[in-house]
N, C-alpha and C positions, 0 to 999 in steps of 0.2 A: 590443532588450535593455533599454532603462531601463522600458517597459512591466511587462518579465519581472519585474524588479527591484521594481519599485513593487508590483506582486500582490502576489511575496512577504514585502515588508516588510508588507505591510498582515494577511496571514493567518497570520504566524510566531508572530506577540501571542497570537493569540485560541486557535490550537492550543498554546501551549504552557501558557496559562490553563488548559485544559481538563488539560493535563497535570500541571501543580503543584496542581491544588486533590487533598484527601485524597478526595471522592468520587467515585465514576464515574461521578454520573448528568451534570458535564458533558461529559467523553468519550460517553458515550454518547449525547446529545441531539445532538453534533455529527456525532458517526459515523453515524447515524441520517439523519442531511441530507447526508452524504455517500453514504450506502449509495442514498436514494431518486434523487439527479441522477445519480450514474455508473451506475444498475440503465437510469434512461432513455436516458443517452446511448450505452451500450452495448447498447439494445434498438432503438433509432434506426438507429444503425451498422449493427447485421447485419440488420433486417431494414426496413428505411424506415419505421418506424410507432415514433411516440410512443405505445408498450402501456405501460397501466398495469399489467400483469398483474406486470411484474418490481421493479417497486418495493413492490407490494405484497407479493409474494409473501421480497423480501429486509426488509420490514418486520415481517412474522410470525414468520422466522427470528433476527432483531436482536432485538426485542420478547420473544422467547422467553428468548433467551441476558442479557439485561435481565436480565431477572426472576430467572432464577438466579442470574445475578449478584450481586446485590443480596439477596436473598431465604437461597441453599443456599449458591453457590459449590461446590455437590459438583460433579451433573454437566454443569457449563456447561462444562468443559473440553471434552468431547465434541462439543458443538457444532459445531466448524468440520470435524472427522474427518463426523459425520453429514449435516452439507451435502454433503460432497465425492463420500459415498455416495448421497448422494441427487438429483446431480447427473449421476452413473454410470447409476444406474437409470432414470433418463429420458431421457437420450439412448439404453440399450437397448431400452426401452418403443417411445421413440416414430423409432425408425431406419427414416430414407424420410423423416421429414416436417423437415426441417429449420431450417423459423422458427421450431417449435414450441422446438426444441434448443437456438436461440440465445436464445428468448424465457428459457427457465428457467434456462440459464446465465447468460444478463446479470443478472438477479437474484438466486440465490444466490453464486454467484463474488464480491464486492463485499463483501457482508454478512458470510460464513467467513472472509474475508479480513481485513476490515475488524476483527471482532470478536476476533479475536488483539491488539491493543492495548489492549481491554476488559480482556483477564483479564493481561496482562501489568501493566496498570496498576492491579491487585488483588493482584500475584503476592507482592509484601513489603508490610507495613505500612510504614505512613508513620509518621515521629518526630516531628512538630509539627502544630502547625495550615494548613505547606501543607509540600506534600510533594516539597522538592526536590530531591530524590534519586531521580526515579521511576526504574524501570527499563526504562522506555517510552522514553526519552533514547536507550539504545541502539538503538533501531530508527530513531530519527531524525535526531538529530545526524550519523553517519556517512553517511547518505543524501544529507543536504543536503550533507554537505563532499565526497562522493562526485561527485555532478551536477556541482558548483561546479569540483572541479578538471577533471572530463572536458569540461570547457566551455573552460573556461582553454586547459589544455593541448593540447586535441583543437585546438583553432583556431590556438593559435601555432604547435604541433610536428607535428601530427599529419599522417600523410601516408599512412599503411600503411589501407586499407578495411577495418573489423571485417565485417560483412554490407554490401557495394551494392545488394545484391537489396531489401534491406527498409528499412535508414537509410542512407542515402549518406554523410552527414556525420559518422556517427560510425568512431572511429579505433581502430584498437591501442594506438597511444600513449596516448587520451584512456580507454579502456577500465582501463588499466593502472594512470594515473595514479586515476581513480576507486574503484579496489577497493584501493591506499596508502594512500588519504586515509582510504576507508572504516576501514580496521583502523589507522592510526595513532589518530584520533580514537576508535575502540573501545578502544584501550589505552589513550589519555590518560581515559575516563573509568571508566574500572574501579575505582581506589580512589577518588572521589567514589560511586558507585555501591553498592563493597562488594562486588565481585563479582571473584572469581579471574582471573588474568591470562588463564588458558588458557579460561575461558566467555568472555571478553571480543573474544577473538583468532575463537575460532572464531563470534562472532557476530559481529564486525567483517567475516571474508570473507561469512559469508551476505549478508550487507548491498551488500556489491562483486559477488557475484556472479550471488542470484538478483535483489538491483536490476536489476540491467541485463538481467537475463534476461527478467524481469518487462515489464521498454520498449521491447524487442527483442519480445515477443509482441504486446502492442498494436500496435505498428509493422509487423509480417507481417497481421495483421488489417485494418489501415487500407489497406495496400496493396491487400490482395487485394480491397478495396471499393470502392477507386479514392477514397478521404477523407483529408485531410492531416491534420485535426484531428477529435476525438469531439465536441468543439462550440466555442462560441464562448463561453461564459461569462468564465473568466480572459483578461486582456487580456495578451498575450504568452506563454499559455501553451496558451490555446483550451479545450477543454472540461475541467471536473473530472478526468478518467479519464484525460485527459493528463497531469494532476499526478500523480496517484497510483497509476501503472500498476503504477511501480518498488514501491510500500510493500506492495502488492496481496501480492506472494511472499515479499517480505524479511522481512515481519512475523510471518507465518506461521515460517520459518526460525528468527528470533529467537527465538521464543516457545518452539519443540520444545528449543532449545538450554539455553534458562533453566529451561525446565521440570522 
């Protein structure tokens, strides 16, 4: 636990910098170094092989979605809709070869994913020289107090099995307690925000629900591979992909919500 602890203190700083400055390009340099280690540890994961093919291949989709970013802002919204189509058509393409599937899933999945806090973090202007009001907060904040109390909770109360098949240790109680926290903390930040109670409400459950939906996927994955962790990087947390399974679907949810 104090491991877990120490990670997070040390990378709450540097993401939330990325998150108050008015530009994107530090979300995006960091998204970028996130899109490239979770493309590998989830290319690792399903098929034993450190391929380069998926980080590069979720670096051309990042790199793209960049540019319009920065550049149009037209249609970069389309972005993560056109990965997800283009993630459809090669697992159709390529049905029968299955590391090929997992190869171009670990790298676009990550980068569509990931790039939904890109345009969120574009979606209002910003009122000063940093910009603390992002509306990237909401995909976050409630995430972390989300984890924070299913951990809490799930350990002192918890006793009811949500899935044993795939997380042992997680509960209904701790489940429950995580999707409160997530929408309490989504209402408390609505009017800092600027944002209607009822978009804040229904981005609060997205947050409680495809979170955990989100941790509950990788966790049927990791099973089905016979691997505890997607790697070893974070000390207490194990690999990237571990931290960020949950943000992987919530962020996505938030975005369609705000949008």
């Amino acid at each position: 636990m104090r491991a877990r602890v120490l990670t997070a203190l040390a990378l709450i700083p540097l993401v939330l910098l990325a998150v108050f400055s008015t530009s994107p390009l530090p979300l995006l340099i960091l998204g970028g170094l996130a899109v490239v280690i979770s493309s590998l540890e989830l290319a690792h994961m399903t098929t034993g092989r450190r391929s380069w093919i998926p980080p590069v291949g979720g670096l051309i989709l990042w790199g793209a979605g960049a540019w319009a970013l920065v550049q149009t802002q037209g249609w970069a919204a389309w972005l993560p809709g056109l990965a997800g189509l283009g993630i459809l058509a090669w697992a159709a393409i390529m049905k029968g070869c299955r590391r090929w599937i997992y190869i171009e899933i670990a790298g676009l999945y990550p980068a569509s994913a990931l790039y939904s806090l890109a345009l969120l973090h574009q979606l209002l202007p910003a009122a000063g020289a940093w910009n603390m009001s992002n509306v990237v907060l909401l995909a976050l904040l409630p995430l972390w107090a989300g984890d924070t109390a299913a951990i809490f909770i799930g350990r002192s109360f918890g006793k009811t099995p949500l899935a044993p098949a795939i997380s042992p240790n997680k509960t209904w109680e701790g489940a429950v307690a995580n999707l409160l926290a997530a929408l309490a903390v989504a209402l408390a930040l609505a009017p800092w925000l600027g944002i209607d109670l009822r978009r804040a409400a229904l981005a609060g459950l997205a947050m409680g629900v495809l979170g955990q939906a989100g941790d509950l996927l990788e966790s049927a994955l990791k099973r089905s591979l016979g691997q505890k962790d997607s790697g070893s990087l974070l000390p207490g947390h194990g690999g990237l992909l571990d931290r960020i399974d949950s943000l992987l679907l919530a962020s996505l949810g938030v975005w369609l919500i705000l949008r």
